[in-house]
C-alpha positions as CSV (number, residue, x, y, z in Angstrom):
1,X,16.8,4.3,-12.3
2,X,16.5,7.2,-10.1
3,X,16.4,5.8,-6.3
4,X,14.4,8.8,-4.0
5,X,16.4,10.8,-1.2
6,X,15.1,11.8,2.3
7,X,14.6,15.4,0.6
8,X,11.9,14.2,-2.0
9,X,10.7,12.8,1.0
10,X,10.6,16.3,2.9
11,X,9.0,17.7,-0.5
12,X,6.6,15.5,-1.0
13,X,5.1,16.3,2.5
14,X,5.2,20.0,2.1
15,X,3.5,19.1,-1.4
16,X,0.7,16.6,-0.5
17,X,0.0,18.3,3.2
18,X,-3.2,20.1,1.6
19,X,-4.9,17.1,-0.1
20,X,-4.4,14.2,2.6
21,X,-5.0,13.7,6.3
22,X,-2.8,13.3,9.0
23,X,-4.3,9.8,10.1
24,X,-4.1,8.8,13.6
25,X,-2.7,6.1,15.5
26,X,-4.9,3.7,17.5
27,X,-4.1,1.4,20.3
28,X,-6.0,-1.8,22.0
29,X,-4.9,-3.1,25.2
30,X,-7.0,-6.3,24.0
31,X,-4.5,-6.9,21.6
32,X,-1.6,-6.2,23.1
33,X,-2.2,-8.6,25.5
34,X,-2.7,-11.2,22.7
35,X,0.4,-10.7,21.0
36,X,2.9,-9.9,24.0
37,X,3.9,-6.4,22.1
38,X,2.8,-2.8,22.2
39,X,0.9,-2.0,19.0
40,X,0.3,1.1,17.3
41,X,-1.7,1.1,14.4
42,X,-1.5,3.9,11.9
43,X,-5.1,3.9,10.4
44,X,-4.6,5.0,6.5
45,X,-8.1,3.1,6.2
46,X,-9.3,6.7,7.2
47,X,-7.0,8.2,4.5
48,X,-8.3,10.4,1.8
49,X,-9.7,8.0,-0.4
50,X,-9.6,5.2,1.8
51,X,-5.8,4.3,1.6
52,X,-2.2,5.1,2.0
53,X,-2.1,5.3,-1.7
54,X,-3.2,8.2,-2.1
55,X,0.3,9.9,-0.5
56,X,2.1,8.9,-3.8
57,X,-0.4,9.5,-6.0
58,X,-1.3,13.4,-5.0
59,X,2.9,13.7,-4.8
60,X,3.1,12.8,-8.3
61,X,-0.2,14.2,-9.7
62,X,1.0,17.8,-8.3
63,X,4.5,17.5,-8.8
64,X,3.8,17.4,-12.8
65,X,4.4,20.5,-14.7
66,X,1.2,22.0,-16.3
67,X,2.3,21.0,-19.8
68,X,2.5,17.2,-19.0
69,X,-0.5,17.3,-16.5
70,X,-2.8,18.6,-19.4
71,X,-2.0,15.5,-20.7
72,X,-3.6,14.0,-17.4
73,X,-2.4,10.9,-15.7
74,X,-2.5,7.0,-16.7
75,X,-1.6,3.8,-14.2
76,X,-2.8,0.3,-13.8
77,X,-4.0,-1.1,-10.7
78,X,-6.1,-3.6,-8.6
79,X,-8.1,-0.5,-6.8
80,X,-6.7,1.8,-4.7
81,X,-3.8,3.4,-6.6
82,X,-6.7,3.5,-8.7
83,X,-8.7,5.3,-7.2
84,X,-6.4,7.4,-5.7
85,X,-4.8,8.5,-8.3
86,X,-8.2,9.5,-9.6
87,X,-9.0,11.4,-6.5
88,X,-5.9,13.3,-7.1
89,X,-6.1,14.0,-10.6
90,X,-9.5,15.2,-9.9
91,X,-8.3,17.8,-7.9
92,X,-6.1,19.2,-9.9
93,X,-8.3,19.0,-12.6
94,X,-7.2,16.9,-15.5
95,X,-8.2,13.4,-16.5
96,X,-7.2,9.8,-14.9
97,X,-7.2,7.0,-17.3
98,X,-7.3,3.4,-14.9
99,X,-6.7,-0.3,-16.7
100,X,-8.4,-2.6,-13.8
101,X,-8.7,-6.2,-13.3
102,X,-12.6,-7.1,-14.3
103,X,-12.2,-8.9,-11.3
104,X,-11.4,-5.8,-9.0
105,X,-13.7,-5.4,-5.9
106,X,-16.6,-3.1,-7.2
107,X,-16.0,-0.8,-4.4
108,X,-12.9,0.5,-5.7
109,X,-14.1,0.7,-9.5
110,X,-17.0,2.5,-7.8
111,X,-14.3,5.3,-5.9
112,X,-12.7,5.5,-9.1
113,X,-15.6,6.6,-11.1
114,X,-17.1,8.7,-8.5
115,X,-13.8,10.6,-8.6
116,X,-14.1,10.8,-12.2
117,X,-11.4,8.0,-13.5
118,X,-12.3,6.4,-16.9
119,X,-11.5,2.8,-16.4
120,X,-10.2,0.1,-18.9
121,X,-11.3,-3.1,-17.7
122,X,-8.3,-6.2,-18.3
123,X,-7.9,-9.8,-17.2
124,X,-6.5,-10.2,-13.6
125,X,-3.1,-11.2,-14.2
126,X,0.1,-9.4,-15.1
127,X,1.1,-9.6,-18.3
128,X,-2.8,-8.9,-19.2
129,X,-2.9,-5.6,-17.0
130,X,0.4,-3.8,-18.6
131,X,-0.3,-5.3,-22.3
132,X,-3.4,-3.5,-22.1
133,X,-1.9,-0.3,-20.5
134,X,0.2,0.3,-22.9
135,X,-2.8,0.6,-25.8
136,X,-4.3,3.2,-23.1
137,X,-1.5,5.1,-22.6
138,X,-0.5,5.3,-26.1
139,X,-3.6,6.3,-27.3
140,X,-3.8,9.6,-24.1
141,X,-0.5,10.5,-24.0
142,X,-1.1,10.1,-20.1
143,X,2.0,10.7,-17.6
144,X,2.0,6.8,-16.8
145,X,2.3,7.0,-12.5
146,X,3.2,3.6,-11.6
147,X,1.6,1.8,-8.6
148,X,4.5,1.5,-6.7
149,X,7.5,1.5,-9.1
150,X,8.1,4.9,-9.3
151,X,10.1,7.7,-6.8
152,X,7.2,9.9,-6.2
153,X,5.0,7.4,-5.2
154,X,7.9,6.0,-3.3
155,X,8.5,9.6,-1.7
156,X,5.1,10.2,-1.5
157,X,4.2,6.7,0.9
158,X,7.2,7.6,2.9
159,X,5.6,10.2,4.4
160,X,2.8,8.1,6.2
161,X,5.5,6.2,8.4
162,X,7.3,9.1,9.8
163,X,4.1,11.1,11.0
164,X,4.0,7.2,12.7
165,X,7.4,7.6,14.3
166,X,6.5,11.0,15.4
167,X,3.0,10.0,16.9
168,X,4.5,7.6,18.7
169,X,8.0,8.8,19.7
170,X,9.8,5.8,18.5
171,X,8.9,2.4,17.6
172,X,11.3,-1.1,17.9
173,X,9.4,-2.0,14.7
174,X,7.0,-1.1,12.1
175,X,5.9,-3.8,10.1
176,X,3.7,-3.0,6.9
177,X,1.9,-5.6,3.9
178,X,3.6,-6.1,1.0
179,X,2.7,-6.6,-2.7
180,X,4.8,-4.5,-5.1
181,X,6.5,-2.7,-2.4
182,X,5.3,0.6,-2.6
183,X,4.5,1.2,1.2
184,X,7.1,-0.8,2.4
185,X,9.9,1.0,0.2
186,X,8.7,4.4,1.6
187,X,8.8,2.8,5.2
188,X,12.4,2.0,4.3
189,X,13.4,5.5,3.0
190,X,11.9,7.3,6.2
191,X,13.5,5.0,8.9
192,X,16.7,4.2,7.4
193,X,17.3,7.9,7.3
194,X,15.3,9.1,10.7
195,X,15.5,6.0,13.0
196,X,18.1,3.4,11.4
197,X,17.6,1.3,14.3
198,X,14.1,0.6,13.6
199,X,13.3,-2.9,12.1
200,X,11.2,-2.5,9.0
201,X,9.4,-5.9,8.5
202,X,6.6,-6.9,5.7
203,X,3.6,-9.0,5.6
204,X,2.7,-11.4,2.9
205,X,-0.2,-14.0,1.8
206,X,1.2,-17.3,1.5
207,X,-1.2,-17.4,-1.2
208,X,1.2,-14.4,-3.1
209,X,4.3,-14.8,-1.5
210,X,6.2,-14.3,-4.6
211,X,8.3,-11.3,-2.3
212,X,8.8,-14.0,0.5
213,X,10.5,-15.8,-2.2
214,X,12.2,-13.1,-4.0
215,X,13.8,-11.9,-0.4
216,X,15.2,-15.5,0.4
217,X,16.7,-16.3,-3.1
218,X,17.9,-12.8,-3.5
219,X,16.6,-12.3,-6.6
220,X,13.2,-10.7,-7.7
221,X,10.9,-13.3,-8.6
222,X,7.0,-12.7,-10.2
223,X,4.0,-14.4,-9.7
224,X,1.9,-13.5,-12.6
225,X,-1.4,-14.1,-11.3
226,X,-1.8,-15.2,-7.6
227,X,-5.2,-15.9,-5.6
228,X,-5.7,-14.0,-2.5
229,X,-8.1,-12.9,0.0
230,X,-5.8,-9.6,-0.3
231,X,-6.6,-7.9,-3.4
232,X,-4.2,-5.6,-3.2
233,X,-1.2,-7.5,-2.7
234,X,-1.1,-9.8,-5.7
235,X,1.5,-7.4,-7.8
236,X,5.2,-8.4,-8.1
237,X,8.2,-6.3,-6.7
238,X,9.9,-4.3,-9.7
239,X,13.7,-3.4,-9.8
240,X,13.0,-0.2,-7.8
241,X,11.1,-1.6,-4.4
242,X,13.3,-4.4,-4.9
243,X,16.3,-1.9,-4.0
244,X,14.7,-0.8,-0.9
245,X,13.1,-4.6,0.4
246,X,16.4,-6.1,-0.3
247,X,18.8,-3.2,1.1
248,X,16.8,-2.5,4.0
249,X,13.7,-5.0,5.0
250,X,14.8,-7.1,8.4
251,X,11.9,-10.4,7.3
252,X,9.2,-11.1,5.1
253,X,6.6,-12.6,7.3
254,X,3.8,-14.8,5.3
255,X,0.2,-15.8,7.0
256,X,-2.1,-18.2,5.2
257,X,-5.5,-17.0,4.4
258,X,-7.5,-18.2,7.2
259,X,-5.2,-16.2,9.4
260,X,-5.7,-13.1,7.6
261,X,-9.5,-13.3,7.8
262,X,-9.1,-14.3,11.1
263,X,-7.1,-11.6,12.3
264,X,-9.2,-9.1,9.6
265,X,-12.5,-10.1,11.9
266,X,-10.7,-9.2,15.2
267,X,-9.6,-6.0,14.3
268,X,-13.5,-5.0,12.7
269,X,-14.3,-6.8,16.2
270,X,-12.0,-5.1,19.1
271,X,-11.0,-2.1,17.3
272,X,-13.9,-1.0,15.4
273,X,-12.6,0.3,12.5
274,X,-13.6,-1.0,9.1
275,X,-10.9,-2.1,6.9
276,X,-9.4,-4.6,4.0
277,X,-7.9,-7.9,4.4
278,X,-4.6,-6.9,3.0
279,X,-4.3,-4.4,5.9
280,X,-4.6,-7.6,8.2
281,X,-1.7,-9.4,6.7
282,X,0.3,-7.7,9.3
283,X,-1.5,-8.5,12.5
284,X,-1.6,-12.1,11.5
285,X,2.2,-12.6,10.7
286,X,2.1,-10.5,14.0
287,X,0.2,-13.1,16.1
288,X,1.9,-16.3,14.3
289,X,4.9,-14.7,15.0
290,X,4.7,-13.5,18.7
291,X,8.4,-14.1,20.1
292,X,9.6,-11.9,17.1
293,X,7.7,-8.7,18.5
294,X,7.9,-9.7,22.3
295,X,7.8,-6.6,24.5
296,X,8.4,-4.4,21.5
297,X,7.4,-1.3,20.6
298,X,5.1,-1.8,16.9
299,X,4.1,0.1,14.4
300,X,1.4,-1.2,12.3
301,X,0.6,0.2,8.9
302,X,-3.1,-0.1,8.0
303,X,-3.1,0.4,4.7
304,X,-6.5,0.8,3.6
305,X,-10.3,0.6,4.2
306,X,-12.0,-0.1,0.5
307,X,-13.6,-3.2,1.0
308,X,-17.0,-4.5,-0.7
309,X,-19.4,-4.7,1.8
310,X,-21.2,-7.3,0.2
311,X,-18.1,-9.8,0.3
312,X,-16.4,-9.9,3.7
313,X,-14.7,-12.6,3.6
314,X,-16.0,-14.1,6.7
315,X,-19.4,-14.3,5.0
316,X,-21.1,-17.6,3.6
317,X,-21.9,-17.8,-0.1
């Protein structure tokens, strides 16, 4: 297992710099009242592509040699590595082959056509989503680029929290949702090597707290197909995010999924900015957990912005 270094880190960013924005960092005094802290929300919902994601996935598209990227690139995914692996792929120029859930917001199977993925569809658990992977990959020959369970997609997120800590000058905190530990691994590689003394927390459905778990016994345990208002947090940790969460993470903060809505509507309400209820995981373990932040300086990762229009999940069937 090759663990990234702070220099994949600085090459991925000299490598991605022309296919991603810098996204900025947004403040609300309305909130920061509420929750006693001083927020700073780094918007990835106004990423390329919509999300964060797309950091690791144009790192590893354009890292590949031309021989292998001929090939074009294969992954599995609830949406937005999805789609932005697609995006990247696309331009570079070589073909994105995407297994999805059938039950995957069609927003993001949407993106990931309109940036010219081919998707396989697969049942929305697990063992279902890399069983049918492997017949994909086997039959393309595809450079697989995992989710999160791979060092250029590691080195590749890492980048989005240190244009935080330099937007900001310095943060107490950053805290960032969790599923299989993509973002939250790159968070850890960036501020254990840039600003050790920064507490790194992650944000987790009760609903899908199979890392909550996995953090307290000490040992990686998988949910194979959890229910959540977060889509994109329903994947487990693998041994290489495990490294990161369980050498460097401070807590794993869980919020049921009222709390996420909840805290979802206030940010579309007092912030104006449209984005998905895993990237309000974090403001809700935020507000249940108020005397953990207290006066601090917070960084927020908002991770993305694909959500179905047509579902908010404050909306009545």
């Amino acid at each position: 297992m090759y663990i990234p270094t702070f220099d994949d880190v600085k090459i991925a960013r000299e490598r991605i710099t022309p296919y991603i924005h810098k996204t900025p960092v947004l403040t609300s005094s309305y909130l920061d009242d509420l929750t006693g802290a001083k927020l700073f929300f780094k918007c990835e919902n106004f990423q390329k592509a919509g999300a964060f994601k797309v950091r690791g996935a144009s790192n590893a598209v354009f890292g590949l040699s031309d021989e292998l990227a001929a090939k074009g690139v294969a992954t599995h995914s609830s949406g937005n590595h999805a789609l932005s692996l697609a995006y990247a792929a696309g331009r570079r120029g070589i073909p994105c082959h995407v297994v999805m859930p059938r039950t995957a917001p069609q927003a993001k199977k949407d993106a990931v056509i309109g940036y010219g993925g081919i998707i396989t569809e697969c049942e929305p658990s697990t063992t279902s989503r890399e069983a049918v992977f492997a017949e994909v990959q086997a039959a393309t020959g595809a450079d697989f680029v995992h989710p999160y369970n791979d060092p250029r997609v590691i080195a590749g997120q890492a980048t989005c929290s240190l244009e935080l800590l330099e937007q900001t000058g310095g943060l107490d905190a950053v805290i960032a949702p969790i599923g299989g530990g993509g973002m939250i691994s790159g968070t850890c590689l960036a501020l254990s090597n840039v600003a050790p003394d920064t507490k790194i927390y992650a944000a987790e459905p009760k609903n899908a707290d199979d890392a909550y778990r996995s953090f307290k016994a000490g040992y990686i345990i998988a949910d194979d197909a959890p229910d959540t208002v977060a889509d994109g947090l329903k994947v487990p940790l693998k041994d290489l995010t495990w490294h990161f969460v369980s050498n460097h993470v401070s807590d794993i903060l869980i919020a049921t999924e009222d709390e996420i809505v909840d805290a979802m509507k206030l940010i579309w309400q007092r912030m104006k900015i449209v984005m998905e209820p895993s990237s309000a995981v974090p403001l809700a373990t935020i507000l249940k957990n108020k005397d953990l932040f207290a006066g601090k300086r917070v960084g927020v990762i908002i991770t993305g912005g694909n959500v179905d229009m047509d579902k908010l999940p404050w909306m009545k069937n």
